[in-house]
C-alpha positions, 0 to 999 in steps of 0.5 A: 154935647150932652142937654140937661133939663132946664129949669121952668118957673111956669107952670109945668105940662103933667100929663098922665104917662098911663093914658097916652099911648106911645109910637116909635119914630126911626129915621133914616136919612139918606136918598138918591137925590135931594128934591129942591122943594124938600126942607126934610133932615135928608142927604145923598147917599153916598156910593156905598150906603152905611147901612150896618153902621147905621143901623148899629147906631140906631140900636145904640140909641134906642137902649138911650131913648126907651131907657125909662119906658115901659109902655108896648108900642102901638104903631112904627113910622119909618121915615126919611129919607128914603127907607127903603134903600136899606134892606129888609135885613136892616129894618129886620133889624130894627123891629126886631130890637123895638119888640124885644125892649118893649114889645110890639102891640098885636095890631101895631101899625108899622109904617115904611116910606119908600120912593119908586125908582128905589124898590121892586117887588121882591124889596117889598116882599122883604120888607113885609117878611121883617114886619112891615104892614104899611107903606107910604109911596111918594109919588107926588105926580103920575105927570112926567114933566111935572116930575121932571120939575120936581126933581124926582127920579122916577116916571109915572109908569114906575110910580103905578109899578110901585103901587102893584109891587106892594100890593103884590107882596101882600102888604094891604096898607098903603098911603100914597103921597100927592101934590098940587100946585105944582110947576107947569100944572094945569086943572086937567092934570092935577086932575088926571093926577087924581083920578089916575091914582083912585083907579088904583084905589090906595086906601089913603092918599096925603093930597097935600099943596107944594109949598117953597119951604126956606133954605131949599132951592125953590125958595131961592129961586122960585119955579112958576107955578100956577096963581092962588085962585088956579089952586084953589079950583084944582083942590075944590074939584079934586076934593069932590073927586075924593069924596065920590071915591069914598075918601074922607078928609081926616086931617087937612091933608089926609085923605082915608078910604079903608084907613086912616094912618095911626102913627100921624094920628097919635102925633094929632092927638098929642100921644108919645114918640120916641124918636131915634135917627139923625135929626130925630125928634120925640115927645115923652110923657115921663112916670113923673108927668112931666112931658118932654120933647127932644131931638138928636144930631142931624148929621148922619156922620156925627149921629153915627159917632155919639149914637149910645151916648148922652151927645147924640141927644141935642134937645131935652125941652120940658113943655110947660103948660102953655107949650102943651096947651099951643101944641095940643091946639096946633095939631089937634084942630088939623082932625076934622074930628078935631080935640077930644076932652078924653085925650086932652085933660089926661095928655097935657093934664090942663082942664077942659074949661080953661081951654074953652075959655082961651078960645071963647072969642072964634067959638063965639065967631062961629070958627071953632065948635065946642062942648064938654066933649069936644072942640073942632074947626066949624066948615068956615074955621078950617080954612083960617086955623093959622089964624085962630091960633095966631090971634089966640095964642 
C-alpha cells in the first residue's frame, strides 16, 4: 500500500540537502543458506535464482526512489543477501542504471558483499569488469568447527581462497567480516582467527562479537558460548593485535589499515542513502529540508510485483527534531572520531549548543568529550554509550 507523510506537531529536522552527500544502498536478498544467528532481511534462494526479474525490479524502483534527486553519488553498498550469487551482468546492470540517473562520483566507492563458497576468481573479475572496487568478505572464522557452528558453507581454506581471488582479480579494497564469541571458541583460536587473517592483510576487517539476535534460532535455542569475562580477554588481546598490525579502530567494530569503509562511514556521519531492494531502508534530505526515512517490501515475491509503483514503498517517516538529533547521536558516537559540528548543524539543522546542553551531564562525568568543534566518546565512554544514550535520551 501506498504511505503518505504524516503529519508532525514537533518541531521538524531541516537539514541542508546541499551539505550532505548521498550513497545508494541496493540489496539483494537471497543466500545459499540461512545462518541461524542472522536476523538480516535474507531468504534461500530458490533452484533457480530470478536474477533478470530481480534485477528489473530494482531498475523500476530506482526511477521511484532517485525521482527528486539531483545529487552525483558518492559510494554503492551492495549488500544481502549474498550479492555475489548474481552475475557480474546484473550488477552491470544496476551501476550502469545508477550512473545514468545520477552519476557515479570519479572516486565513488562501490561495495559487494560476497561469501566464500559462492564466488571464484573469474566471478570476481566480472565483478570488477562491471565497476565494483570494494568488497566485503564474510568470513566469520578461519576455524572449521566454529564454522560448522555457525552454519556456514564454506571451510577456511576457501575463506583464504577468496581473499586471493579478489586480490587476483585486481580489486585492491577489501573488508573482511570476523566474529568472537563464538560457540566452541577458546583465547587461542580466536586468536589464531586474527592473526591468520592479518597474515593476509586485508586493508580492513569488522571484528564484531556473535550476538543472538530475537527471531533467529539462536535465540530460541541458544549455543554455548564462551562467558562475558572470556570475551572480554579475546577482544582485549585481539585489539592489541590489530594495533600492532597497523589497524585503527574507527568505528566500534571497524578496524582500518589502508582504508576505512566510506558508504558506512556516511550512515555515521548522518549523510543520504537511497535504498532500493526488498526490505530496503533509505534517509533523504528533500530540496525543502525536510529529512525522511523509508523502507521497501521485504518479501522478495511481493517487492518484485509492486517494484515501480507507490506499494513497493512501505515506510515514508519525517524525522522530527528529536528523531534527527537521537539518530545523529546513535551512530555518530560509534566514530572514535565521534561528531563533527560541520556535519551536525547543516545534516539535522539543530544547533551545536543545544545539543552540548542535551548532554551536559556525561561531558561533566568525564564519558563524553566536547568543544566547539567536536563531541566524541572519552576512553572510559566508549565502553557505556548504550547507556549515555539511554540515560539521556
Amino acid at each position: 500500500m501506498s504511505v503518505a507523510d504524516a503529519t508532525i506537531d514537533e518541531p521538524r529536522a531541516h537539514g541542508d540537502v546541499a551539505s550532505t552527500p548521498l550513497a545508494v544502498y541496493v540489496h539483494l536478498p537471497w543466500c545459499v543458506a540461512k545462518c541461524p544467528y542472522c536476523d538480516f532481511n535474507s531468504h534461500r534462494a530458490p533452484a533457480e535464482l530470478p536474477e533478470t526479474a530481480y534485477i528489473d525490479a530494482l531498475l523500476a524502483d530506482w526511477q521511484i526512489a532517485a525521482a527528486d534527486e539531483t545529487r552525483s553519488i558518492s559510494s554503492v553498498f551492495i549488500g544481502g543477501g549474498t550479492p555475489s550469487l548474481f552475475s557480474g551482468a546484473a550488477i552491470g546492470r544496476v551501476l550502469d542504471a545508477l550512473d545514468r540517473r545520477l552519476g557515479l562520483d570519479a572516486d565513488c566507492e562501490i561495495t559487494l558483499e560476497a561469501n566464500p563458497g559462492t564466488t571464484e576468481r573469474s566471478r570476481f573479475a566480472d565483478m570488477a569488469a562491471a565497476g565494483v572496487n570494494r568488497v566485503s568478505l564474510g568470513i566469520q572464522s578461519l576455524d572449521a568447527d566454529c564454522l560448522t557452528a555457525l552454519g556456514r558453507i564454506h571451510g577456511p581454506d576457501e575463506a583464504l581462497a577468496a581473499i586471493d581471488d579478489v586480490r587476483a582479480a585486481g580489486i585492491a579494497r577489501l573488508n573482511c567480516d570476523l566474529m568472537f564469541g563464538l560457540p566452541g571458541q577458546t583465547l587461542a583460536s580466536g586468536l589464531a582467527d586474527v592473526e591468520t587473517l592479518l597474515a593476509r592483510d586485508p586493508g580492513h576487517i569488522s571484528y564484531y562479537q556473535l550476538t543472538l539476535e530475537p527471531g533467529t534460532p539462536f535465540h530460541r535455542r541458544p549455543p554455548p558460548r564462551p562467558d562475558d569475562d572470556a570475551i572480554v580477554d579475546l577482544f582485549e588481546a585481539a585489539a592489541e593485535r590489530l594495533r600492532a598490525a597497523g589497524y585503527t579502530q574507527y568505528e566500534v567494530s571497524a578496524w582500518a589499515g589502508d582504508h576505512r569503509c566510506r558508504h558506512n562511514d556516511n550512515y555515521w556521519r548522518f549523510g543520504d542513502y537511497l535504498g532500493i531492494g526488498a526490505g530496503a531502508h533509505g534517509k533523504q534530505t528533500r530540496a525543502d529540508g525536510t529529512i525522511v526515512r523509508t523502507a521497501r517490501q521485504r518479501w522478495p515475491a511481493g517487492y518484485m510485483k509492486s517494484a515501480g509503483t507507490p506499494a513497493a514503498v512501505t515506510e515514508i517517516r519525517q524525522l522530527t527534531a528529536d528523531d534527527a538529533r537521537f539518530e545523529a547521536l546513535l551512530n555518530g558516537l560509534r566514530r572514535r572520531g565521534g561528531i563533527l559540528r560541520q556535519d551536525y548543524e547543516p545534516r539535522t539543522g539543530l544547533p551545536w549548543p543545544d545539543l552540548l546542553a542535551t548532554l551536559a551531564a556525561p561531558i561533566d562525568r568525564g564519558l563524553l568529550v566536547a568543544d566547539i568543534e567536536s563531541l566524541h566518546a572519552s576512553d572510559q565512554g566508549w565502553y557505556f554509550l548504550d547507556t549515555i544514550l539511554a540515560e539521556t535520551l
